[in-house]
C-alpha positions as CSV (number, residue, x, y, z in Angstrom):
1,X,16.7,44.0,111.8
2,X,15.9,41.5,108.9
3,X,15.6,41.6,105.5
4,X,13.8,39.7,103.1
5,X,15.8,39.6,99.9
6,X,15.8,37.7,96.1
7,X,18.5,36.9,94.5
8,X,17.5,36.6,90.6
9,X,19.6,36.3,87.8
10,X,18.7,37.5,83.7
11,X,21.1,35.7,81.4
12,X,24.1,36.6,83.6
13,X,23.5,39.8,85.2
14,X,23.2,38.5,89.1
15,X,21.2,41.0,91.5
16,X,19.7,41.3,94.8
17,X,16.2,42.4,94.8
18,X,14.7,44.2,98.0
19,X,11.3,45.0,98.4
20,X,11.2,48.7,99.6
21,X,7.4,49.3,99.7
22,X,6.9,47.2,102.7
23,X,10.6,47.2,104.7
24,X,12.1,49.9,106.2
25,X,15.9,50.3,105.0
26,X,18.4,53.4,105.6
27,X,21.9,53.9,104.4
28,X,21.4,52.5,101.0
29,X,25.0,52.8,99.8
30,X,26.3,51.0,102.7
31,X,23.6,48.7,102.4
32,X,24.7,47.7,99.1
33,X,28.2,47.0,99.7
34,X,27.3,45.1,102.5
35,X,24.9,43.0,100.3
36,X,27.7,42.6,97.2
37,X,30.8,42.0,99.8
38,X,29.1,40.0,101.7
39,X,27.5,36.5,102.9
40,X,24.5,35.7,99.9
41,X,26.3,38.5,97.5
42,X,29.0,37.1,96.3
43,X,29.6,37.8,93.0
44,X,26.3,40.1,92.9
45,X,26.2,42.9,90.0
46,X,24.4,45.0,92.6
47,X,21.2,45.6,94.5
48,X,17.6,46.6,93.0
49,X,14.8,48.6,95.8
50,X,11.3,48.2,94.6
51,X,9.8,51.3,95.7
52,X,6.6,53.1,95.5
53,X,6.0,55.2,92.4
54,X,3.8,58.5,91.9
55,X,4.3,58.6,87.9
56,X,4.4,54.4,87.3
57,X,3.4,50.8,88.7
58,X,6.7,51.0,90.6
59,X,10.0,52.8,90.9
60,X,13.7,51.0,90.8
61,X,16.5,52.0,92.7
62,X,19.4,50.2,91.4
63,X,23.3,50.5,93.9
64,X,26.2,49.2,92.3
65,X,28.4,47.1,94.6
66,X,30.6,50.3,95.5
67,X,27.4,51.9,97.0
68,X,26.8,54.6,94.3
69,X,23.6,54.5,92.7
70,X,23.1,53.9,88.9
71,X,20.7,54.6,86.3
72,X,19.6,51.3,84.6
73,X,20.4,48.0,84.0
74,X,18.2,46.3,80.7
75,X,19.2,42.4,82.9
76,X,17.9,44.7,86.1
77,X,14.6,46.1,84.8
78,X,13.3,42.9,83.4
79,X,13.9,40.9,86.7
80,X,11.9,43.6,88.4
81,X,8.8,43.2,86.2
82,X,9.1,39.3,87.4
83,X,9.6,40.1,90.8
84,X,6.5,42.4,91.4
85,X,4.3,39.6,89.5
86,X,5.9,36.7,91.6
87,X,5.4,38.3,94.6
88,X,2.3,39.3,94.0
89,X,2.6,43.3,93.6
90,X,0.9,43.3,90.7
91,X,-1.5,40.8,88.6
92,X,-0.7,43.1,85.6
93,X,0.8,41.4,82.7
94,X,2.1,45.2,81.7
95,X,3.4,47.3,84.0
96,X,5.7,50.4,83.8
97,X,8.9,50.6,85.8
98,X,10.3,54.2,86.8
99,X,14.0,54.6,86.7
100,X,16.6,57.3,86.3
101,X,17.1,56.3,82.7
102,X,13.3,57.0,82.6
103,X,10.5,54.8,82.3
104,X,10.4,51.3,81.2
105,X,7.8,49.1,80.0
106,X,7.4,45.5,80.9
107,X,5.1,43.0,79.0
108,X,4.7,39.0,80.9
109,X,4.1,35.6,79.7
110,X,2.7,33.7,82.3
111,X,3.0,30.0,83.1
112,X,1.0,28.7,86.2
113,X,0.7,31.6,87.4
114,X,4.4,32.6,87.1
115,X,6.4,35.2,84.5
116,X,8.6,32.7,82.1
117,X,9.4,35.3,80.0
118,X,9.8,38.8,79.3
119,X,9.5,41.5,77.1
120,X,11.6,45.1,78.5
121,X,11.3,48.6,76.5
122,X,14.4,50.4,77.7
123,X,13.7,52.8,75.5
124,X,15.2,55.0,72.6
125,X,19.0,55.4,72.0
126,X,20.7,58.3,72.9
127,X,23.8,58.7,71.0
128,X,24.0,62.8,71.8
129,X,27.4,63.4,73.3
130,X,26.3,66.0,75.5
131,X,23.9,63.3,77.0
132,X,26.1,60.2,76.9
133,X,28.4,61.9,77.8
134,X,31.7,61.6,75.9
135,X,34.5,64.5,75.7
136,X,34.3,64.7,71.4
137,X,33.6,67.5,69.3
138,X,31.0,65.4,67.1
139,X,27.3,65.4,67.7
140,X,27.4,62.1,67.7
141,X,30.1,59.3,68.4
142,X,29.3,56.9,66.0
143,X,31.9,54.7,64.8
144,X,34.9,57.1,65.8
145,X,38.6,55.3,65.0
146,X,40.1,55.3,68.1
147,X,44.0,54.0,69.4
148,X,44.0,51.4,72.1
149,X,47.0,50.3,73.3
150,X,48.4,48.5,70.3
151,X,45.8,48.5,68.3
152,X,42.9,50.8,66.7
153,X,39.2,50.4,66.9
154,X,36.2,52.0,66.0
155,X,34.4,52.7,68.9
156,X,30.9,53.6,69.2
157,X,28.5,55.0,72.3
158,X,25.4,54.9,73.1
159,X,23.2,55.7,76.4
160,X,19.8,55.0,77.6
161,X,20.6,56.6,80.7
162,X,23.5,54.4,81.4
163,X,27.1,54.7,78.8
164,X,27.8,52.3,76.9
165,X,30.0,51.4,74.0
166,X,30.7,49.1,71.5
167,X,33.5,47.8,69.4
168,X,33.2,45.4,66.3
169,X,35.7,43.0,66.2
170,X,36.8,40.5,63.3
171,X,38.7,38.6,66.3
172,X,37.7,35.4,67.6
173,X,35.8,36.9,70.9
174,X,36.2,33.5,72.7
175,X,40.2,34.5,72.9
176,X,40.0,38.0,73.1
177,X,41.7,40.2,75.8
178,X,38.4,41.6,77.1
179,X,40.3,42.2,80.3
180,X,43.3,44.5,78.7
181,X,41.5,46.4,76.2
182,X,38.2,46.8,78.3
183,X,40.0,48.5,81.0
184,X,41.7,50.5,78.8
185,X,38.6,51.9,77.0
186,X,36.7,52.0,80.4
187,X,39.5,54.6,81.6
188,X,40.2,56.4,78.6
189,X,39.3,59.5,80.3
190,X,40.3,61.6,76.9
191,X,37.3,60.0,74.9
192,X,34.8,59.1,77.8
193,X,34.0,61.6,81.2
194,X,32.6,58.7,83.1
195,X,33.5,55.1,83.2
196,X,31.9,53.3,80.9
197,X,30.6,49.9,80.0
198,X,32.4,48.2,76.7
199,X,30.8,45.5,74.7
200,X,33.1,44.1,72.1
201,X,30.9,42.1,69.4
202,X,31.2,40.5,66.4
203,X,28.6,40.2,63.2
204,X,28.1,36.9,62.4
205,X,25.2,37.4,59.9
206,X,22.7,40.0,59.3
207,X,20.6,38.5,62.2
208,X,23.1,37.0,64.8
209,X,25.7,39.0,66.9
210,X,28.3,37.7,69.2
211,X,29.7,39.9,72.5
212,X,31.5,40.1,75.3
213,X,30.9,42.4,77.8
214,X,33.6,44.4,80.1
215,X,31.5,46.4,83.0
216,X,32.9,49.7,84.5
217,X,34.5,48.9,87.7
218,X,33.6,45.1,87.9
219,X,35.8,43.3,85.1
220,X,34.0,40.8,82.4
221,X,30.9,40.3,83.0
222,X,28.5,36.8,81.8
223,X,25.5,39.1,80.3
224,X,24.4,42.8,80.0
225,X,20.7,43.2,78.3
226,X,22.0,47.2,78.0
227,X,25.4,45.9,76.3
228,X,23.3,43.3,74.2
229,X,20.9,46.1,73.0
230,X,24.1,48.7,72.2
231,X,25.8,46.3,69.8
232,X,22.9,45.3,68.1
233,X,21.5,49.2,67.9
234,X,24.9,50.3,66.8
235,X,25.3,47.6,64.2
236,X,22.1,48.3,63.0
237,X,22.8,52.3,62.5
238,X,26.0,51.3,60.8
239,X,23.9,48.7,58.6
240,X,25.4,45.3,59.5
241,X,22.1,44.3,60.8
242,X,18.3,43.7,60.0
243,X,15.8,45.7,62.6
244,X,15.7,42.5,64.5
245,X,18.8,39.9,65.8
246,X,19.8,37.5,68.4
247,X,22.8,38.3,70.0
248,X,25.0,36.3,71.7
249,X,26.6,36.7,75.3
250,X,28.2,33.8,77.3
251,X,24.8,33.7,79.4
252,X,22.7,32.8,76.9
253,X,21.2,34.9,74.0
254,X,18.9,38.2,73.7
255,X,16.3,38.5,71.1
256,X,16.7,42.7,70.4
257,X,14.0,44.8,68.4
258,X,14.0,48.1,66.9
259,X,11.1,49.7,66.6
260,X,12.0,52.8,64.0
261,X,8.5,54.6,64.1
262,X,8.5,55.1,68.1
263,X,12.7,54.9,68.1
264,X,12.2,52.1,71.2
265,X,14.3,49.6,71.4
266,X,13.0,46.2,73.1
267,X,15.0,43.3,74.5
268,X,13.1,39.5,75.4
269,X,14.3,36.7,77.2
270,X,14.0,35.2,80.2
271,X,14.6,36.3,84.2
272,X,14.8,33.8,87.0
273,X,15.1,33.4,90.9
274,X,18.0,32.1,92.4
275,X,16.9,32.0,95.9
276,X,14.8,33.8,98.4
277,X,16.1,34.2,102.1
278,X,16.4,36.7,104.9
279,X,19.3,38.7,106.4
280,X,20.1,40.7,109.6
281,X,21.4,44.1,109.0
282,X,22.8,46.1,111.8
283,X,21.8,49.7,109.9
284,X,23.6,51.2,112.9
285,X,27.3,49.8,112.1
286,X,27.4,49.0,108.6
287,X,30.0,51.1,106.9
């Protein structure tokens, strides 16, 4: 059969958007490898199912290009909430996303009848080690020294469903070895029970951060709005930074908010479509 699919893109995080509410699909994992090895998926972070939701506007399955399905992607959520208003699933300028990292809120602007930018809650940190989860004896893992290789950082984690974790760096990030030391930390099975994604950032000021983001199983990755939102939370909690920053990825900036009263944390910037096309799926011999 064929499949109608969108290929949008949120300051570097690349996906394929389905629409589940109104196609049929089966075998999701082997659905999503097929989509990232193949044909328009080159290079995709993964696939996102708009589905039907009983507690929000929507639900959001997210399958990482291995087939296994993950919790939440910040890039991945705000795409969705253009997506739905695009296609013309909603004519909310609000609506609320269900995920396994629970549920999101989306606020629009609209130009000509079209999202141009967006607003994402992905919610409150978590930096409970029982939740992230991360094998320490500390209630929380916040700025833990840490050998890597040849060298020592302070490593921090933080979850909103999703691990994460972050290392401040006086390095120049543009010639950093994101690729050694990110592997290493994404494996270091002593600290962290699951892979996880790294973000290595450096404070330039007390409103602008730089990053670079390794993702578990992929390699360097162009943006993460989870990554973005974990260096900026961390830095704050540690005091480098104001309750609001920019930070800085290599697929264009993030403008992050901490909201201390309701402990949310909210990311802006903008989503858009890369193209929209159709795909025959043998459901019967994908593997």
């Amino acid at each position: 059969m064929k499949i109608k699919f969108t290929k949008m893109q949120a300051f570097g995080n690349d996906y394929v958007y389905i629409d589940a509410i109104n196609q049929k699909l089966e075998n999701l994992p082997a659905l999503a490898r097929f989509v990232s090895d193949r044909h328009f998926a080159i290079g995709s972070d993964g696939m996102v199912l708009i589905c039907p939701s009983e507690v929000a506007d929507f639900r959001m399955r997210m399958f990482n290009p291995d087939g296994s399905e993950g919790e939440m992607c910040g890039n991945a959520v705000r795409s969705v909430g253009k997506f739905v208003y695009d296609h013309r699933f909603t004519d909310k300028e609000h609506v609320r996303i269900e995920t396994l990292g629970g549920i999101k809120d989306l606020w629009f602007e609209v130009t000509e009848g079209y999202v141009s930018n967006i607003t994402a809650n992905i919610g409150a940190p978590i930096f409970d080690t029982t939740k992230i989860p991360v094998n320490v004896d500390t209630e929380e893992f916040i700025d833990e020294p840490v050998k890597i290789l040849d060298r020592e950082f302070n490593i921090s984690a933080v979850s909103w469903g999703n691990p994460h974790c972050v290392a401040f760096l006086e390095d120049d990030l543009k010639d950093f070895d994101v690729d050694g030391y990110g592997k290493a930390i994404e494996y270091h099975t002593e600290l962290f029970t699951n892979k996880t994604n790294v973000t290595f950032a450096k404070v330039i000021n007390r409103n602008y951060i730089k990053m670079r983001e390794w993702e578990r199983g992929t390699g360097e990755t162009i943006g993460c709005g989870t990554g973005c939102c974990t260096a900026f939370v961390v830095a704050n909690r540690l005091g480098l930074v104001d309750d609001e920053a920019e930070v800085e990825q290599i697929g264009g900036n993030l403008k992050v908010k901490w909201d201390k009263q309701t402990g949310d944390v909210y990311m802006t910037g903008p989503s858009h479509t890369v193209f929209e096309s159709e795909i025959e799926v043998d459901f019967d011999n994908i593997k």
